[in-house]
C-alpha positions, 0 to 999 in steps of 0.5 A, spaced: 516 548 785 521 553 786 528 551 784 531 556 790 526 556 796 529 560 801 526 560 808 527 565 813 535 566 812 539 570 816 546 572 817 549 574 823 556 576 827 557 577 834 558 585 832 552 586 828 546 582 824 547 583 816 540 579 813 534 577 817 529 574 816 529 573 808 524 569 804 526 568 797 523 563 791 526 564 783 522 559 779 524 556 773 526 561 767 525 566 772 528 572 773 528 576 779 533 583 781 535 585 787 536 592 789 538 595 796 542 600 799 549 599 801 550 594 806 543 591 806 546 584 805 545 583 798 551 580 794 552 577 802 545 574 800 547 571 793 553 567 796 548 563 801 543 563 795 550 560 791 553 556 798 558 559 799 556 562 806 552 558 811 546 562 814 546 562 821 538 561 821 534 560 816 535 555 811 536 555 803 533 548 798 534 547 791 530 543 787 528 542 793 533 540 797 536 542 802 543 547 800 549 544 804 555 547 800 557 549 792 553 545 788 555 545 779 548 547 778 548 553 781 553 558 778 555 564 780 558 571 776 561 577 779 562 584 777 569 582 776 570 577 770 575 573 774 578 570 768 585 567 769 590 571 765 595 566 763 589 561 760 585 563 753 578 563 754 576 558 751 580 555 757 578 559 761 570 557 760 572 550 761 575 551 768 571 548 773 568 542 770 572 538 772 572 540 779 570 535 785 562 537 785 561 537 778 559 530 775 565 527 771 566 528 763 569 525 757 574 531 754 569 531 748 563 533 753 568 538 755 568 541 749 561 540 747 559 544 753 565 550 752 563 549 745 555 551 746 557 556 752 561 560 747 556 560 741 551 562 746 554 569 748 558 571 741 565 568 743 566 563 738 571 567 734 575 569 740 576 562 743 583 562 743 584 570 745 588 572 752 583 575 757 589 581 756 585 581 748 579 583 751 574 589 752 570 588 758 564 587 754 568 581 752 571 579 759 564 579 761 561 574 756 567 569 757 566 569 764 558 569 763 560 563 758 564 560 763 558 559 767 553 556 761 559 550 760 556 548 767 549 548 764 546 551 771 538 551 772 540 556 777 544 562 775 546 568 780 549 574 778 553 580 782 553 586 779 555 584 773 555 589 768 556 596 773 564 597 770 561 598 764 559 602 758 552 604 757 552 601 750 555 594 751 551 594 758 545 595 754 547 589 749 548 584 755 542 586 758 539 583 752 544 577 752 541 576 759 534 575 757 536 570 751 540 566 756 535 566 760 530 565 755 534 559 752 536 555 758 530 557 762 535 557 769 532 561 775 536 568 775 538 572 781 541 579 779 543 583 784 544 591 781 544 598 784 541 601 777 533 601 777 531 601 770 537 596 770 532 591 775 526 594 770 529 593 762 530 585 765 526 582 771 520 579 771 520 580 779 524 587 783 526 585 791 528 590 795 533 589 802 532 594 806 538 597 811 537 593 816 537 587 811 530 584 810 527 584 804 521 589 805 517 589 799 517 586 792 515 588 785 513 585 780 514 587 772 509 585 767 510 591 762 511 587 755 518 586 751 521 590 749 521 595 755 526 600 752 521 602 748 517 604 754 519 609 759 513 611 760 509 605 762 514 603 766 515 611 770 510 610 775 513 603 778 520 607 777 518 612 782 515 607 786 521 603 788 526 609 787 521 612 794 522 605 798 529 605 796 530 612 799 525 610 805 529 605 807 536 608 806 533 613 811 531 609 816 537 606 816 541 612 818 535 614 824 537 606 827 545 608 825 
C-alpha cells in the first residue's frame, strides 16, 4: 500500500484553477521529486499532501485513510528553517510534540525523540545553540530534525536546501538519502534544480503550467549518482525538454 495515495486532486479558485487532476502515490522508503514551472502548483500540492489545504476535487489517503487535516505523521519542511529565535535548538526540535494532534508523551519521550533526531542529522553538539549560532546548513539540519522528533512515516520537503551554498547543499542532499534511508519514510521534495531531483530520487514528477502532472520519470541509475553524469545525461535532456515544453505552453494558453 501506499502510504500517500493521492486521487484526482485538484485545487481551484473562482479566479483561476491551480492543480487539476493530480494523481500521486509515494511508497515507503520512496523517494519522489517534483519539478515545475513557476505557478504549476507544486508547493500548493505539498500542503494538500500535508493537510494543510483542503482540495476542492479529489481526495488525498494516508495509510490508507482518508486525509482530513494536519496529521503528526506527515512532516512538513520548508525552504525556510522556521526556527523559533528565542528557543536553542534542542527546543526548537522538540516544538510541536506536544501539540493537540500529536499522541501524549512523557518528558523523557520527549527527550529520547529530540535526542535520536539530533544524532541523525549531526547536531548533537549544538543542542544548546541559538538559531542566531547557526549557519544555514545548520538551521536547515535543526529544522530537518524537528521533523524526525515526530518519527513521521511520510516526510514532505519544499524546496529545502535552494538558499544554500553548493557544498553544504551537496552534504544535505546526502543526509536526505540517509534519513530516508534510515527511517524508511515516503518522501516528497519539491525542487527546481534538475540534477538535484536526479542525485536523489527514485521517481521525477513533473507538474505542467497548468497544473497537472504530465509525466513521471523514473531514476534507476545506482549510488553514488555524483559520479555518474554521464549515465544520468540523456535523462537529464529528457526532463530539461518537457520542462521547457511545458513553460511554453503555458504562455501560449496565458
Amino acid at each position: 500500500m501506499s502510504l500517500v495515495d493521492a486521487r484526482g486532486v485538484g485545487l481551484s479558485y473562482p479566479e483561476r484553477t491551480v492543480l487539476r487532476g493530480v494523481d500521486l502515490r509515494v511508497r515507503a522508503g520512496e523517494l519522489v521529486s517534483i519539478l515545475g514551472p513557476s505557478g504549476s502548483g507544486k508547493s500548493t500540492l505539498l500542503r494538500i499532501l500535508a493537510g494543510m489545504l483542503k482540495p476542492t476535487s479529489g481526495q488525498v489517503f494516508v495509510d490508507g485513510t482518508p486525509l482530513d487535516g494536519p496529521r503528526p505523521d506527515v512532516a512538513l519542511a520548508f525552504q525556510d528553517p522556521c526556527l523559533l529565535p528565542w528557543l536553542s535548538v534542542e527546543r526548537n526540535v522538540g516544538f510541536g510534540l506536544g501539540f493537540s494532534r500529536q499522541s501524549p508523551l512523557t518528558r523523557a519521550e520527549r527527550r529520547g525523540r529530540v535526542s535520536a533526531a539530533l544524532d541523525e542529522v549531526g547536531l548533537s553538539h549544538a543542542r544548546s545553540y541559538m538559531p542566531s549560532q547557526l549557519s544555514g546548513g545548520m538551521a536547515q539540519r535543526a529544522a530537518l530534525a524537528r521533523c524526525l522528533a515526530r518519527q513521521p512515516r511520510t516526510l514532505l520537503l519544499d524546496e529545502p536546501f535552494g538558499a544554500l551554498d553548493e557544498v553544504t547543499r551537496a552534504d544535505m542532499q546526502r543526509l536526505l538519502l540517509e534519513v530516508v534511508r534510515d527511517t524508511q519514510a515516503g518522501t516528497v521534495l519539491v525542487t527546481h534544480d534538475i540534477d538535484e531531483a536526479l542525485l536523489v530520487s527514485d521517481r521525477v514528477v513533473l507538474l505542467g503550467a497548468q497544473g497537472t502532472l504530465i509525466e513521471q520519470w523514473r531514476v534507476t541509475v545506482p549510488a553514488p549518482r555524483a559520479a555518474q553524469v554521464h549515465a544520468l545525461g540523456v535523462l537529464r535532456i529528457e526532463i530539461l525538454e518537457a520542462l521547457q515544453a511545458s513553460m511554453a505552453a503555458g504562455k501560449t494558453t496565458a
